[in-house]
SENU-255297 format. One record per residue: x, y, z of N, C-alpha, C, O in turn; residue number from 1; residue in three letters. Coordinates in steps of 0.1 Angstrom, whole numbers. Last residue first. Example, Ala and Ser with C-alpha at 12.3 -4.5 7.8 and 13.67 -1.06 7.14 Angstrom:
<rs>
R   nc1   nc2   nc3  cac1  cac2  cac3   cc1   cc2   cc3   oc1   oc2   oc3 num residu
R   128   -22    71   137   -11    71   129     0    79   134    11    80   2    Ser
R   132   -57    78   123   -45    78   132   -33    78   142   -33    85   1    Ala
</rs>
This chain:
<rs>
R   nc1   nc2   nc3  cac1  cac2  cac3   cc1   cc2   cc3   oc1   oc2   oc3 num residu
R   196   -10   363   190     4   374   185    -3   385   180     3   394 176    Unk
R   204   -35   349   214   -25   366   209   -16   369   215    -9   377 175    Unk
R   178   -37   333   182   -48   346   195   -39   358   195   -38   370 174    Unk
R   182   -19   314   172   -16   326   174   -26   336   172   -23   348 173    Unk
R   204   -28   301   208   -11   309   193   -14   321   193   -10   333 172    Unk
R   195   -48   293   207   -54   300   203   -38   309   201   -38   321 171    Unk
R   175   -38   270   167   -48   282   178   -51   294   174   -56   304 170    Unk
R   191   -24   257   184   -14   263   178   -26   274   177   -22   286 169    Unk
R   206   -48   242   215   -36   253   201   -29   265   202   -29   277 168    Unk
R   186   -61   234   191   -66   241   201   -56   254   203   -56   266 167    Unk
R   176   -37   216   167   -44   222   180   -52   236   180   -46   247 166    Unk
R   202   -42   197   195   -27   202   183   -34   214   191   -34   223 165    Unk
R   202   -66   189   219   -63   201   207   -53   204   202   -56   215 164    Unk
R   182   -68   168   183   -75   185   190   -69   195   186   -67   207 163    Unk
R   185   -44   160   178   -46   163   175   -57   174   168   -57   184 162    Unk
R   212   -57   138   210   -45   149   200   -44   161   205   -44   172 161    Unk
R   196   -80   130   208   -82   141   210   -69   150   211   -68   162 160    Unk
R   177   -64   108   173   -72   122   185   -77   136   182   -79   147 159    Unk
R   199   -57    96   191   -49   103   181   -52   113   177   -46   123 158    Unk
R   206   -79    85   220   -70    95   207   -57   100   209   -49   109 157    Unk
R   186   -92    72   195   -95    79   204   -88    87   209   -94    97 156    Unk
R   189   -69    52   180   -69    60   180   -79    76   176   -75    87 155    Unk
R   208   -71    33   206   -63    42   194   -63    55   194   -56    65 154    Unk
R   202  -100    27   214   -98    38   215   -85    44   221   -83    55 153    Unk
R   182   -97    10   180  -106    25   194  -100    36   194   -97    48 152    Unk
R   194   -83    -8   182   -76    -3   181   -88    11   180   -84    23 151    Unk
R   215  -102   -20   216   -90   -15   201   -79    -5   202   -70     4 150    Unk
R   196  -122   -25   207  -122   -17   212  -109   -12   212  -107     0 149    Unk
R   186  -108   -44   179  -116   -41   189  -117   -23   186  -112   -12 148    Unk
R   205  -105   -62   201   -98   -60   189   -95   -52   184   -84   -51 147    Unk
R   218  -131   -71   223  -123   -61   218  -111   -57   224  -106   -48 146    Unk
R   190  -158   -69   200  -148   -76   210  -141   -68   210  -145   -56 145    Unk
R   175  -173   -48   179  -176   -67   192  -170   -72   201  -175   -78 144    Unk
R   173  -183   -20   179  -175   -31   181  -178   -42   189  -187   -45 143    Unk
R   173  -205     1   162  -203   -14   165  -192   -23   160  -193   -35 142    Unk
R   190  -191    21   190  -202    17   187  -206     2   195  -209    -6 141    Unk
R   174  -167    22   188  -165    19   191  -178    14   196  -178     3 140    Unk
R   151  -180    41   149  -172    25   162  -168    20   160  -165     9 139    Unk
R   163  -184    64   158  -195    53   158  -189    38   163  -194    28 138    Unk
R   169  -157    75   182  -169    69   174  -181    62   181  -187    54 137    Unk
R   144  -149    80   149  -142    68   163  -156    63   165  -162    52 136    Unk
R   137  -166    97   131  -165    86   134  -161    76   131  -164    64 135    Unk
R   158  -159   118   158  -171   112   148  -170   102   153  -177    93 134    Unk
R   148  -129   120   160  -134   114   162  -144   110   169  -145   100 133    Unk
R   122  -135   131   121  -125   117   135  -126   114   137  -124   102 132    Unk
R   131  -138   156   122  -149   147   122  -145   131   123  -153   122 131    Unk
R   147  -118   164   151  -130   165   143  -141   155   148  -151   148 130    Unk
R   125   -99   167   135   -98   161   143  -110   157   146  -112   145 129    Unk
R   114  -110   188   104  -109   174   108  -108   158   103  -110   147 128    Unk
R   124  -110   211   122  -120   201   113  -122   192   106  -132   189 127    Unk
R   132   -83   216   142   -93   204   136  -105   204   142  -113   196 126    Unk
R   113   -54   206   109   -66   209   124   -76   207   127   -77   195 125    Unk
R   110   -25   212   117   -30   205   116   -45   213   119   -46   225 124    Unk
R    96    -5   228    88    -9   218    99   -20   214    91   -30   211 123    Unk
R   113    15   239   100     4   250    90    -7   239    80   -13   242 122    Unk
R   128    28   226   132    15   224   123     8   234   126    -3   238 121    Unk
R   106    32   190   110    34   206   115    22   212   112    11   210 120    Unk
R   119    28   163   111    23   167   114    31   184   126    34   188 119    Unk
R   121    35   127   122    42   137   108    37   151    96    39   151 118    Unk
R   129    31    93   120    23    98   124    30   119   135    25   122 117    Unk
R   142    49    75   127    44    68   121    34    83   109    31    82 116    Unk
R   146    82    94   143    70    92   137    58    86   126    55    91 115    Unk
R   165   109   101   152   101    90   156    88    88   166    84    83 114    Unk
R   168   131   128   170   122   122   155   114   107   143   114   106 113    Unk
R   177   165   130   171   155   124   173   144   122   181   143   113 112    Unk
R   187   189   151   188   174   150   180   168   142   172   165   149 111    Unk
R   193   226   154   187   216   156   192   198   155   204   196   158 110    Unk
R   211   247   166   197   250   176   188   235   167   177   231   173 109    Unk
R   224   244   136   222   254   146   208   255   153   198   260   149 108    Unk
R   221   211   126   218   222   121   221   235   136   220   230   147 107    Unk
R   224   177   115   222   187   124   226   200   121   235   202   113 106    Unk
R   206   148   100   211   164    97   208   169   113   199   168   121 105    Unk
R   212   118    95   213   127   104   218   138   100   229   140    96 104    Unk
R   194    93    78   201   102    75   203   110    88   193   110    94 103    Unk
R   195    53    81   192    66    77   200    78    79   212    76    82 102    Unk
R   185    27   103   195    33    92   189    49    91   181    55    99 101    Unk
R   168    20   119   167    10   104   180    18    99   185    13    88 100    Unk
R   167    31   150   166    32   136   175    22   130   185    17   134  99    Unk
R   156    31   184   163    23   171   155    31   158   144    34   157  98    Unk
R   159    53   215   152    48   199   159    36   191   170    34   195  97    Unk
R   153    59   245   161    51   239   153    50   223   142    47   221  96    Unk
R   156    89   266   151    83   263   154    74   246   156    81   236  95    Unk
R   169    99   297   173    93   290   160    85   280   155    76   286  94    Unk
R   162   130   321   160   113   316   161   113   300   157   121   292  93    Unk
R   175   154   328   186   145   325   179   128   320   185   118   317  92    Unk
R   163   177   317   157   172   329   164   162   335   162   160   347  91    Unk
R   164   176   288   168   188   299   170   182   314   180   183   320  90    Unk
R   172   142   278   161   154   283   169   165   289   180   162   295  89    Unk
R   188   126   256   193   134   270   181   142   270   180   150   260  88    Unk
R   182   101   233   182   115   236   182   120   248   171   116   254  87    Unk
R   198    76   214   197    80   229   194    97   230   203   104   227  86    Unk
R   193    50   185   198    66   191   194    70   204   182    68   205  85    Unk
R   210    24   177   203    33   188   204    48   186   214    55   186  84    Unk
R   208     8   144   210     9   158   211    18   166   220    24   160  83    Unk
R   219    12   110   213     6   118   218     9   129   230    13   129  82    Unk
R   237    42   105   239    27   106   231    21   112   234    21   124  81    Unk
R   230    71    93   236    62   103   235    51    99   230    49    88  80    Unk
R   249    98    73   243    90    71   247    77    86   258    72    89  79    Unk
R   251   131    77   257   120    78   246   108    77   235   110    82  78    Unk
R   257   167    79   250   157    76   258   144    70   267   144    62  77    Unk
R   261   192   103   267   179    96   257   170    93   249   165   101  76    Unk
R   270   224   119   264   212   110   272   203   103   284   204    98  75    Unk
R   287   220   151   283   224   138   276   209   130   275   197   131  74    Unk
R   265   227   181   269   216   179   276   221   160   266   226   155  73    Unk
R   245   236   198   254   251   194   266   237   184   277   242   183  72    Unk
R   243   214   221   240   223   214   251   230   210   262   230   214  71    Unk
R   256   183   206   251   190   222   248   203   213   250   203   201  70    Unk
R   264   146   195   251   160   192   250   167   209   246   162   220  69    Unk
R   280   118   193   276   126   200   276   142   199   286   150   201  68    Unk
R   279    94   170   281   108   172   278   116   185   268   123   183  67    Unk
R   302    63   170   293    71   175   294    84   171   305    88   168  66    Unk
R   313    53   129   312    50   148   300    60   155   291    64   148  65    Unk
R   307    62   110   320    57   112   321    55   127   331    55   134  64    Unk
R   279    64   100   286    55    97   302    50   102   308    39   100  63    Unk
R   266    63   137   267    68   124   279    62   112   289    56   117  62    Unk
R   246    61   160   257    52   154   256    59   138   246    60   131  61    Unk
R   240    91   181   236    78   175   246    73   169   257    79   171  60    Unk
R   230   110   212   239    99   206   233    90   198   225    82   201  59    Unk
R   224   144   223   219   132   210   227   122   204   232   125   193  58    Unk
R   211   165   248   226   152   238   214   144   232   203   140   234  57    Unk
R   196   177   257   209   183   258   217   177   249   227   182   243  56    Unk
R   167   185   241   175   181   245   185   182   245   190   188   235  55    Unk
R   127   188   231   144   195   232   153   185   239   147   176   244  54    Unk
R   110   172   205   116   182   218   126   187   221   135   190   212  53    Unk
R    96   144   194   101   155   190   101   162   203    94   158   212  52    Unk
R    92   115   174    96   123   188   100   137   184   106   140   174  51    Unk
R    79    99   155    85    92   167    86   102   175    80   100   186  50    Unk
R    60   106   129    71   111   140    71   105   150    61   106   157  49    Unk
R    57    80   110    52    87   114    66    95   121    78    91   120  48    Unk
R    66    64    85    50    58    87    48    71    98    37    76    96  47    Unk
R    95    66    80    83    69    71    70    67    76    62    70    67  46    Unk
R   103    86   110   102    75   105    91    76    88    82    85    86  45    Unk
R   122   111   126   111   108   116   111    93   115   121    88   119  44    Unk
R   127   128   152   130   114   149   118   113   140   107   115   144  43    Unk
R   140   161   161   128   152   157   136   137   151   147   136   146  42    Unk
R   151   180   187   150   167   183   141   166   177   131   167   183  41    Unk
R   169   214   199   155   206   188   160   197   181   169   199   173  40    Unk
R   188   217   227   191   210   212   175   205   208   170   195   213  39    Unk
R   200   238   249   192   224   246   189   225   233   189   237   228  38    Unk
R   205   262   261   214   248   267   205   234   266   204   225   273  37    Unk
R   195   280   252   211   276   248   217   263   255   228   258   254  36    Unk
R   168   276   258   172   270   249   193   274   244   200   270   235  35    Unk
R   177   283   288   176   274   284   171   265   272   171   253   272  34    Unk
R   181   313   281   191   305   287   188   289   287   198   282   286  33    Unk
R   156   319   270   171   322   258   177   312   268   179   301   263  32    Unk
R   138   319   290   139   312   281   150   309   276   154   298   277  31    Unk
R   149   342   306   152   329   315   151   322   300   162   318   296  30    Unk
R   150   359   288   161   360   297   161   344   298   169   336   293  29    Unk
R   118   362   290   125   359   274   142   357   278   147   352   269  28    Unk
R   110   344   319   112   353   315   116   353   296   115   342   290  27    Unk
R    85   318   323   101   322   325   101   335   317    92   337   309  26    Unk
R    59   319   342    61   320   333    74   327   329    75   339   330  25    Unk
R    50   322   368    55   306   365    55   306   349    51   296   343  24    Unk
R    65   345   390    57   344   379    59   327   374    70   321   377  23    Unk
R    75   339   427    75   343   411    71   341   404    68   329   406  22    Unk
R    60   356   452    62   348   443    66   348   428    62   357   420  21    Unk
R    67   384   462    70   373   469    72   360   460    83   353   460  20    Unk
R    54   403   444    64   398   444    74   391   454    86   393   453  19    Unk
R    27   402   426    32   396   438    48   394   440    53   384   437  18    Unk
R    28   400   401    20   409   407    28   408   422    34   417   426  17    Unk
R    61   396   383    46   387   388    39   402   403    44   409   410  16    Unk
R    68   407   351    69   406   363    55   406   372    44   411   371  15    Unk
R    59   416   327    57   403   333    62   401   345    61   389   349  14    Unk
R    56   443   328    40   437   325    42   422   332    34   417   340  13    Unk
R    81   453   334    73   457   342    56   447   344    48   445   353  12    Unk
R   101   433   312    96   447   315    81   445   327    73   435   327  11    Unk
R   110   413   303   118   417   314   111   430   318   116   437   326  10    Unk
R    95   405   279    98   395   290   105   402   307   104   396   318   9    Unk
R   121   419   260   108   417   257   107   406   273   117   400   276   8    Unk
R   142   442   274   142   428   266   128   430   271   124   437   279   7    Unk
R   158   475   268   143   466   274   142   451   265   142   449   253   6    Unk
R   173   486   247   177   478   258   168   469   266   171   458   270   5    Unk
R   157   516   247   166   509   244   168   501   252   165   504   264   4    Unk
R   120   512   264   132   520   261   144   510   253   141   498   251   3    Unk
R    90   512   258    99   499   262   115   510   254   117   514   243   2    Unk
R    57   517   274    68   522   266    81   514   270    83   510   281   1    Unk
</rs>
């Protein structure tokens, strides 16, 4: 029997038989307190999900500069800019993404990012990036039209993100 006021979690069942040790199953108490102090992450890409969990912070490039995302954070939806997004674990490790661009909805308790293109940044190659840019600057060259032009030069600036993105994360792991 669970009186007024009995939190689910706090009554007599889950408390640990033993009570020297404690149960290794957090209370509904202990839970609530750490999702108030952590933010649902997904990173979509069109081809799949990149990531999903909790976290403290979520820094990405959005169109008018950086956002930094904590919880309880208001909503906002915004569009980013080619280049990094960084998610804060509970735990404090840092883990590094690139996106191609796209949309950031944040919401109460969450983060969406969408991506047409979303890479880890243990995955982000610059000299692959780098090669896929001078190919693209040839085909800018050969342009017929401007429309033509226009589709190379976006693309162009999303491979340059993509290097500097690649280049920063390869610089941060050389000073640890």
């Amino acid at each position: 029997f669970r009186g007024p006021g009995d939190e689910v979690g706090d009554s007599e069942e889950s408390q640990p038989a033993n009570p020297g040790f404690p149960s290794r199953t957090p209370s509904s108490k202990a839970r609530q307190e750490i999702m108030d102090h952590t933010i649902r992450v997904d990173i979509v890409s069109a081809e799949a999900e990149i990531f999903s969990g909790e976290a403290t912070m979520v820094v990405a490039t959005g169109e008018l500069g950086e956002l930094g995302i904590t919880p309880r954070h208001a909503p906002l939806i915004t569009r980013l800019r080619p280049g990094h997004v960084d998610v804060v674990l509970a735990g404090g490790e840092r883990q590094q993404f690139w996106v191609s661009g796209g949309i950031l909805e944040v919401q109460p308790g969450s983060v969406m990012v969408l991506a047409d293109t979303a890479i880890r940044g243990d995955d982000l190659d610059e000299a692959r990036a780098v090669e896929a840019r001078k190919k693209a600057e040839e085909r800018i060259r050969n342009a017929k039209d401007k429309a033509d032009i226009a589709v190379v030069e976006a693309e162009l600036a999303m491979l340059a993100a993509e290097a500097a993105a690649a280049r920063k994360l390869r610089q941060g792991r050389s000073t640890h």
